[in-house]
N, C-alpha and C positions, 0 to 999 in steps of 0.2 A: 552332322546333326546332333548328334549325341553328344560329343563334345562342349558346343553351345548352351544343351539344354543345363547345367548346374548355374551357370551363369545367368541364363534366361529366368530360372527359377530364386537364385538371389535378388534379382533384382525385384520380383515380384515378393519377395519377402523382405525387401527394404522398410523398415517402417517409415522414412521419410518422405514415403509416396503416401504411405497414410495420413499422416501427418499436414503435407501440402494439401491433399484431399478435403481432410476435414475444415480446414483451416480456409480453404479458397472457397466449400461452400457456404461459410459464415460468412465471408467475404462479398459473395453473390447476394447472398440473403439481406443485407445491412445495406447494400447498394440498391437493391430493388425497393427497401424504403427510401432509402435519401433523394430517389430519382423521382418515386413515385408523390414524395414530398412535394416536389416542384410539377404536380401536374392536378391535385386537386384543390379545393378553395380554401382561399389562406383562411375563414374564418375557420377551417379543420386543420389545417397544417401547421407545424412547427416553423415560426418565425424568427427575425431579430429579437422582435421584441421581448421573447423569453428566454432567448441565452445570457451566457453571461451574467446572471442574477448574483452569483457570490460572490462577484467581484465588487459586490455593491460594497461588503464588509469589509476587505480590503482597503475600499477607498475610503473609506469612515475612519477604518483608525489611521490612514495615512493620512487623510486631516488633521485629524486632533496631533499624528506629532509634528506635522508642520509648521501648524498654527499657537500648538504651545498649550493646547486645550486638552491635554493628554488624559487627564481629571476626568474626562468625558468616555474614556475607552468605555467604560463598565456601565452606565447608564443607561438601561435600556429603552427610558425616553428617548433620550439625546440620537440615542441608533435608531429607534424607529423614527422619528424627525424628519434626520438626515436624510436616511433611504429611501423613504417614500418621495422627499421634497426632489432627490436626485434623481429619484427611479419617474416622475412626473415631468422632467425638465429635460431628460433622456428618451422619453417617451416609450415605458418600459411595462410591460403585464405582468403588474405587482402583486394585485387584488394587494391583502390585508396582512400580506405575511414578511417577516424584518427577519434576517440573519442578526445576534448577536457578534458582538467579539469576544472568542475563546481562548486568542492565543495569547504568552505573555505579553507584558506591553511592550519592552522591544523590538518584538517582529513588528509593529507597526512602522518602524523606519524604515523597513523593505518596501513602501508604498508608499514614504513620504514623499520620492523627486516623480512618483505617478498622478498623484494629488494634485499636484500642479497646473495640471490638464483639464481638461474638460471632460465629461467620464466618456462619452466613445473614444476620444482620442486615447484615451490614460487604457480604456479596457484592447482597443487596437495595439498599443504598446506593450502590454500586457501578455497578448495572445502570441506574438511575436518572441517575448521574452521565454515562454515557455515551449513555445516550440526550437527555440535554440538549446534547452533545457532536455528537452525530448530528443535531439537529433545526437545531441551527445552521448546521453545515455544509452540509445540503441547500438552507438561506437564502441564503447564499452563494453556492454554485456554481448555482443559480438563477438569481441576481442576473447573475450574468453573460452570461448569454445574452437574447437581444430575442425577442421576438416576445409569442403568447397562452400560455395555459397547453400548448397542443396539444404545444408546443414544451418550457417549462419544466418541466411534468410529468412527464418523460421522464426526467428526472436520477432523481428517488426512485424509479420505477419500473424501471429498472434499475441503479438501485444495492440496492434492496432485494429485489430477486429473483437478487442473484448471490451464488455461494458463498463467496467470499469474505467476504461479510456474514455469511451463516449463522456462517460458522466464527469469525471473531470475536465475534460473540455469542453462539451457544452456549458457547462456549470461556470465555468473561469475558475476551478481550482486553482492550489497551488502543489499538486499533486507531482506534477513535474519538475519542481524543485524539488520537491523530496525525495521523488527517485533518482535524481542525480546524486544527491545527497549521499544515498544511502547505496549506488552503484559505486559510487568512490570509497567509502568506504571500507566495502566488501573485497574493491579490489587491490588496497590496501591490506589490509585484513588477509586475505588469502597470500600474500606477498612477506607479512612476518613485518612489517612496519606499522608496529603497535603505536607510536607516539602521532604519525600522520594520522592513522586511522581515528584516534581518538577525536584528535582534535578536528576533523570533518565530521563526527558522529555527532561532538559535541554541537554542529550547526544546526543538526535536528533539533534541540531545541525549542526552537521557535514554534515548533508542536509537539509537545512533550509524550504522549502518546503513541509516537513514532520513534523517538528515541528509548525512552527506559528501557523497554529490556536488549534492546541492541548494545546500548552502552554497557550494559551490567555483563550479558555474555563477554562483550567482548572487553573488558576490564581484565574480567576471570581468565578469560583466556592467554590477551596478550600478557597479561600483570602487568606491571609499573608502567610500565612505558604507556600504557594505552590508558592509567588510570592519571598519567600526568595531563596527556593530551586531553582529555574529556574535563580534568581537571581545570585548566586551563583555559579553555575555550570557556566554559562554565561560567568561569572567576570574571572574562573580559566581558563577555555577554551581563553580567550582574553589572558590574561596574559602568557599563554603556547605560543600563536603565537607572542605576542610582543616580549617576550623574546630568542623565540628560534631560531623567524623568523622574525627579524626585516626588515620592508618594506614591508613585503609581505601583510599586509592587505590593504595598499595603492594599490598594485598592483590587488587585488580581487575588492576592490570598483570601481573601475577604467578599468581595463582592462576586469574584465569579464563578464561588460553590451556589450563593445564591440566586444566582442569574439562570445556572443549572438547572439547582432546583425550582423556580418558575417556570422555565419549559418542559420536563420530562415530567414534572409530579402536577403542578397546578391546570395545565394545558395538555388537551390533544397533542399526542409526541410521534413524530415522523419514525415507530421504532423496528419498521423495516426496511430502514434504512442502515441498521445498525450492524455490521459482523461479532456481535460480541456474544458470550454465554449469557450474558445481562439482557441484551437487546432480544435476543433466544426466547428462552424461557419468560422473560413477563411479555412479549408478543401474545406467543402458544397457550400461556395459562391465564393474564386478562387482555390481551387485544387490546385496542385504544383505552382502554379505563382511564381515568384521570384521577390519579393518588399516587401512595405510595406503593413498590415491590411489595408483595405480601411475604411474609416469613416463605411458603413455599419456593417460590422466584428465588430468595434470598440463598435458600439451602441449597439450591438444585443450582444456581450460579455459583456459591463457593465452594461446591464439593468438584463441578467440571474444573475451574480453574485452579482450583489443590491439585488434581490430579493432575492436572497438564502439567504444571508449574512442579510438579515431582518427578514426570519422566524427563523434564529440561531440566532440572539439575542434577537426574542422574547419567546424563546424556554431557554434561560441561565436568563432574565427576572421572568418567569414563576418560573424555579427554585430557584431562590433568593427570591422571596417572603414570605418565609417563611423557616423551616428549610427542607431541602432535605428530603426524603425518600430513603433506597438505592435504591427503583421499578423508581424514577423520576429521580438519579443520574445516573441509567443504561440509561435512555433512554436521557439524555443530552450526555451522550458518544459516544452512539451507532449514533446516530443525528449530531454529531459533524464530526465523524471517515467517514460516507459517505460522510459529505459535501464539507470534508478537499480536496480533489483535483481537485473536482470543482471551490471550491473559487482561485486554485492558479494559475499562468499565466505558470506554468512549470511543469508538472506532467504527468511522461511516465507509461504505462500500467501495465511494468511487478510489479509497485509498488501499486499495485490495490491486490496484495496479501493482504495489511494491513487491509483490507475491512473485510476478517475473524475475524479480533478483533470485529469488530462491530457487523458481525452475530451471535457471540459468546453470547456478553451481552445483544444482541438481544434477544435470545434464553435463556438465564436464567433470564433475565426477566421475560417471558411468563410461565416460568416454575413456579414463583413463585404463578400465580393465584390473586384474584379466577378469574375462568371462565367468571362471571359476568362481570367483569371488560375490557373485551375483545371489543371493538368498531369494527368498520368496516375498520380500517385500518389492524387493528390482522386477518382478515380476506383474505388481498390480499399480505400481505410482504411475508409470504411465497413462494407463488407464484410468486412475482416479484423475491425474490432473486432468485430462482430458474430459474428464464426465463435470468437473469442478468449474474448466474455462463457457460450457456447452452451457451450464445450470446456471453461471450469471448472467446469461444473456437475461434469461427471463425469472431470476429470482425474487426480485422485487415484484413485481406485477401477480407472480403466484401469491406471495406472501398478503397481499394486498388483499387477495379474496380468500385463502385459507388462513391464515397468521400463521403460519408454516415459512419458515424461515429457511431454504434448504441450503444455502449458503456456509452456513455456519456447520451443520453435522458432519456435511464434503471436506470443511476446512479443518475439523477436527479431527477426521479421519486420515486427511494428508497427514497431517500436525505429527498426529501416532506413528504412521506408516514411516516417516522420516526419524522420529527418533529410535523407535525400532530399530532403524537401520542402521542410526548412527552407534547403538548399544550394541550390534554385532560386531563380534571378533571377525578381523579381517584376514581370510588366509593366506592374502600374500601384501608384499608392497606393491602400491602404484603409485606409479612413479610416470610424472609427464615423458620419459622417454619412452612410454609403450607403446605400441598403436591404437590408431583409435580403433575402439571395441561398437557396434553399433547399438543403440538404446532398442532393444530387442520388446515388441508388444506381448504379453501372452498370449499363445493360442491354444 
């Protein structure tokens, strides 16, 4: 009996029983809507008719490059037009509201052989495409971590019970492109194959806001080889839109700070939907106003983003000193992948999915050990990610009635907590021949 009980007692100090716990009642929770969904009157319930709405944008510019009307990405007639005529013909609950196209004009050939279609068939295609996207990538960041299932099962389990997920697939993002994207990447990247890595970073593109500062870490990091690859891809992607699409990049530099600014300053602006210090602060200090950020918003955005953008370069500093470790490259990564939406002035929620890659190399990091090595930050990220996956459930809906954004302070607290960590000297090496060490909660 005695014997048994240190065993009995480990186990009961697993945190992966916590972990499955919390995770399976989010699980329970999101199922007892989706069931409950199907049992009261659809004039209350979530139907076809209103999924799927951002794919509307997608199919717009995948027209215009099919059709040769590219001229058209940036015209926010031409898009509300489109959308509505499509969103009536699809029989779709549009009320009076149009997505623009943000992205270069480029990415619109990702949509041109979808365009094709008739838009359920093209948004059916669509949903498919990215759940091949999504299945992948859960192989991957799997892949990365040791142990039994107890341990790798934990990734789809909390990736697919956060809202973030919901939101880009209900929505028909392309969210799942990009975290394939940015899983390859990473795992390039952690592997010392700077010229690959580049040139898949460079695919991020096609939403720039998801790329910059991945690409820019990881330039610094890999050097040349990773600044040829980015380079490269850059240069082919540029030359694909001169040639295919001539004028339309004039018409991106140009027309689409102006399209910006028509939605966030001239109009009612969706800006809790936004993870940024921008979206932040002019929520909290004017709520829906219609103008411009006031000097205050201005100050209190550029001084968070100084700050962050100073512990990230003394955190890529840190690791240029000398040569990496993979244990110091996981945590330039991991450091980088929270800060990235913070630092940018345009970053909507349901793309807070990407944030799994970070808890990913987070988490095999710590796997590596030893224990010793463990400071007092290893002591609360757990528990902050966990308070951060808990607080999207319902951070928009708060935000909504308080303009309290709480999203964003969680994210900036990771943000810290990780480069903290990554700015600490390490007492020993680790090195993937250790064992795995277990991601220990504080008690």
């Amino acid at each position: 009996m005695d014997a048994q009980a240190p065993a009995q007692k480990a186990a009961r100090r697993d945190p992966r029983i916590f972990l499955w716990k919390a995770g399976g009642l989010v699980a329970v929770f999101l199922l007892t809507f989706i069931v409950g969904n199907f049992c009261i009157s659809k004039d209350r319930a979530v139907t076809r008719r209103m999924l799927g709405h951002d794919f509307l944008v997608f199919y717009f510019g995948g027209t215009c490059a099919r059709t040769g009307q590219y001229q058209k990405l940036y015209d926010l007639d031409a898009a509300r037009d489109f959308e509505r005529a499509t969103g009536r013909a699809a029989d779709l609950e549009l009320g009076e509201s149009f997505g623009p196209w943000w992205n270069p004009p480029f990415a619109a050939w990702m949509f041109a052989p979808l365009s094709a279609f008739s838009y359920r068939r093209a948004l059916a295609l669509w949903w498919m495409i990215e759940l091949c996207c999504l299945i992948a990538s859960l192989f991957l960041l799997c892949r990365m971590l040791r142990g039994d299932w107890k341990t790798k099962l934990l990734v789809p389990l909390f990736l697919l019970t956060a809202m973030p997920f919901i939101q880009a697939a209900s929505h028909a993002q392309n969210t799942f492109v990009s975290l394939l994207l940015l899983t390859i990447t990473v795992g390039l990247w952690r592997s010392g194959r700077g010229f690959a890595a580049g040139l898949v970073c460079g695919l991020l593109l096609y939403k720039p806001q998801l790329a910059a500062v991945v690409a820019i870490v990881l330039c610094l990091s890999q050097g040349w080889a990773a600044l040829a690859g980015v380079g490269a891809m850059g240069l082919a992607l540029l030359a694909i839109n001169l040639l295919s699409m001539p004028g339309s990049l004039h018409d991106f530099i140009i027309h689409m700070p102006a399209n910006l600014h028509w939605m966030q300053v001239e109009h009612r602006y969706l800006w809790q939907r936004h993870v940024t210090f921008k979206g932040f602060w002019r929520l909290l200090i004017q709520g829906w106003a219609v103008g411009p950020a006031s000097p205050l918003v201005v100050a209190l955005w550029g001084a968070c983003a100084a700050a962050l953008a100073v512990g990230l370069l003394a955190v890529i500093w840190h690791t240029l000193r000398g040569k990496p470790s993979p244990s110091q490259t996981d945590r330039l990564i991991a450091a980088t992948i929270a800060a990235m939406p913070l630092l940018m002035p345009f970053y909507f929620d349901y793309d807070l999915l990407l944030l799994v890659v970070a808890a990913v190399v987070y988490a095999a990091d710590r796997q590596r050990g030893p224990a010793a090595d463990n400071g007092w930050e290893d002591r609360w990220l757990p528990w902050v990610w966990l308070v951060l996956y808990l607080v999207m459930e319902v951070a928009t809906p708060i935000a909504d009635h308080t303009r309290l954004h709480l999203t964003v302070p969680l994210l900036a607290l990771t943000a810290v907590l990780l480069i903290r960590r990554a700015l600490r000297r390490q007492s020993g090496a680790a090195t993937a021949s250790q064992p795995t060490a277990p991601i220990a909660l504080p008690t």
